[in-house]
N, C-alpha and C positions, 0 to 999 in steps of 0.2 A: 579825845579818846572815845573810842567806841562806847555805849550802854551793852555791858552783859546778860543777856539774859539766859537764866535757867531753863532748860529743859527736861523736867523729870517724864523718863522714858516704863517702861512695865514691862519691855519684849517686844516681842514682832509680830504682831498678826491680829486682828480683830478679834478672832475668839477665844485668844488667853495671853492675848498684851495689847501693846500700842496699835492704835490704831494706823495704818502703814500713811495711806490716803491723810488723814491729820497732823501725823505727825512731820511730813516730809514740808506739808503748807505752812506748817507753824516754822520749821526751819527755814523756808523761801520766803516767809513774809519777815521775819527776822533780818535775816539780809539785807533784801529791799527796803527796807527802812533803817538801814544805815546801822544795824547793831550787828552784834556779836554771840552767837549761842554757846553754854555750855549744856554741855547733855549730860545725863547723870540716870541713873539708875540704880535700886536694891537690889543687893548679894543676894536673890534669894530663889527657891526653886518652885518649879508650879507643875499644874497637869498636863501635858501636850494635849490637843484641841487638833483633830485633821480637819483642814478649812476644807475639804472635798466634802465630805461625809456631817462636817460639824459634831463631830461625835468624839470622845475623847480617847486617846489610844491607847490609855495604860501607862506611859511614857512621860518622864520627865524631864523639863529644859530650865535653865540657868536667865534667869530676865534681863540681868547684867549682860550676858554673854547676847543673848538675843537681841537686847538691843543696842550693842554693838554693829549691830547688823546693820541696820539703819542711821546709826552717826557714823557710820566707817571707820568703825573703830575710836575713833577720838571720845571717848567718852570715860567718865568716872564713877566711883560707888560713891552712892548719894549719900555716907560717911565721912566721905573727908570733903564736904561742902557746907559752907556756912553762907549764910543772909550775907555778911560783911563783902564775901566773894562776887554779888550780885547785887544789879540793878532791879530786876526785876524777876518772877516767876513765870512758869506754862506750863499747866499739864493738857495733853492730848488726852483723847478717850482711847476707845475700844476696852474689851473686858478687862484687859489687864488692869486696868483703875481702880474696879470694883473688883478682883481678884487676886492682885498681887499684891495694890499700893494700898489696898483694905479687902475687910470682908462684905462689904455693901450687898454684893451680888447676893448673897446667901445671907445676911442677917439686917438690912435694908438699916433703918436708924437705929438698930440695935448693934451697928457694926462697930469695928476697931479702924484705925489704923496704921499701917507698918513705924515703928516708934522712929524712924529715922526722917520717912517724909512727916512726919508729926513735928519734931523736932522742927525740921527745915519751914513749916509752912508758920509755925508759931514764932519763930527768927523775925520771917519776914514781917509778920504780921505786927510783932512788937519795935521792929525798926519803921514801919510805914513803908514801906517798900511795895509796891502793887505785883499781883499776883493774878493772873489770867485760867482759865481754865474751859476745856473743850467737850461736847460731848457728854458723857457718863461719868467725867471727869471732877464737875464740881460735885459731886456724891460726895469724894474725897476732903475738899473743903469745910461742906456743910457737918461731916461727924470731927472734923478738928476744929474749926470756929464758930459751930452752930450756936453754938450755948452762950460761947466769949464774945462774939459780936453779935449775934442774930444777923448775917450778911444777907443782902440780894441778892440771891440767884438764878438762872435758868437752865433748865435741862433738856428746852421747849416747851411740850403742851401735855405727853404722859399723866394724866393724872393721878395715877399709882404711884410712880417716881415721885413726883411733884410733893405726894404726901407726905412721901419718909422724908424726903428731903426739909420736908416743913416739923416733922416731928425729930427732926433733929437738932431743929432750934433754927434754923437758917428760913429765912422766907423765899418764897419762888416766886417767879415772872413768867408767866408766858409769852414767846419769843420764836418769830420763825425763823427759818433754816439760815436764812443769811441775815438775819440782827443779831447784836447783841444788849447784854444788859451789864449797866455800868451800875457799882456800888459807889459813888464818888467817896462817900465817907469812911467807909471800910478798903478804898484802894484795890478792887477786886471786878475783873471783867469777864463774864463768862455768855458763849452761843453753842447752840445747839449740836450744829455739825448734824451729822449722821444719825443721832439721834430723829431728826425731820427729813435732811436732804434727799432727795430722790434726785439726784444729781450732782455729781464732783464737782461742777463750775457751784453747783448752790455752797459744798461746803468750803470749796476754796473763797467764795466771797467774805465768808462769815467768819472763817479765821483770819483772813487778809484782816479784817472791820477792829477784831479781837486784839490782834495783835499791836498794829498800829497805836490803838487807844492804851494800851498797855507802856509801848515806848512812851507816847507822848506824857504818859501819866509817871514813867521811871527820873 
């Protein structure tokens, strides 16, 4: 039988969801390594972000609905998903991480959140179950298991980020565009992506690296 793994999604678009480029690698290296993805997403709404202009348009879109976009539809509210249903986690970056699946973006280690991916990362975390994360993504991690593990992370080399993430309780690694950093103890893999890459082959490498170590560890 296949390894399941989870795909927690944020929407469609780098400046106020998943990141498109991330997200699509984490589903193609998923494959390739002989698993299975579930996609899942928060019922919840945000600010529309025009990627022309990167400015925001007043306008509100559905993250669930968005990032349907991108699983084609096959996808669920990150509600009716339990640990038990999965081998293993992923979250992609782009904003939507720090915006939708918390408030990182705007209250950095002082953030929340969404109580549902909370729920889910704390599942996994207490069945041992590994747990991957991309980009601006482990932000996310580090304000739900900072405190309860102090896990390994990396975000790459940001020293700003690096900090909240470290005053969140979580420690950081610096890491370029295509490594990653393995938590063996805490079961938790995380690389850069877009965060460094100045090149799609650099973040396809690094998610390709992420993922794999992630199967192998489910």
């Amino acid at each position: 039988m296949k390894k399941k793994i989870g795909v927690i999604l944020s929407g469609c678009g780098v400046r106020d969801g998943s990141e498109i480029h991330e997200a699509v690698f984490a589903l193609l290296a998923i494959d390739r390594n002989g698993a299975e993805a579930l996609c899942m997403a928060p019922d919840v709404e945000f600010m529309e972000v025009n990627h022309l202009t990167m400015e925001e348009t007043g306008a509100k879109r559905n993250a669930l609905q968005e990032a349907a976009r991108i699983a084609r539809g096959n996808i669920r509210d990150i509600r009716a998903v339990k640990a038990s249903d999965l081998d293993a986690l992923v979250l992609p970056g782009g904003f939507g991480a720090a915006k939708n699946l918390s408030d990182f973006a705007v209250k950095g280690s002082g953030g929340t959140v969404h109580p549902e991916v909370s729920r889910l990362l704390n599942e996994m975390s207490d069945a041992k179950k590994p747990v991957g994360a991309i980009c601006i993504a482990p932000s996310v991690i580090a304000l739900t298991l900072g405190r309860k593990l102090s896990p390994l992370l990396t975000i790459g080399n940001d020293p700003g980020t690096a900090s909240e993430i470290e005053k969140s309780g979580a420690r950081h690694s610096n890491c370029d565009a295509t490594g990653i950093v393995i938590d063996s103890e805490n079961r938790i893999v995380t690389t850069p992506a877009y965060m460094l890459a100045g090149r799609i082959s650099e973040t396809c490498d690094g998610i390709e690296k992420c993922v794999r170590a992630l199967i192998e560890m489910a």
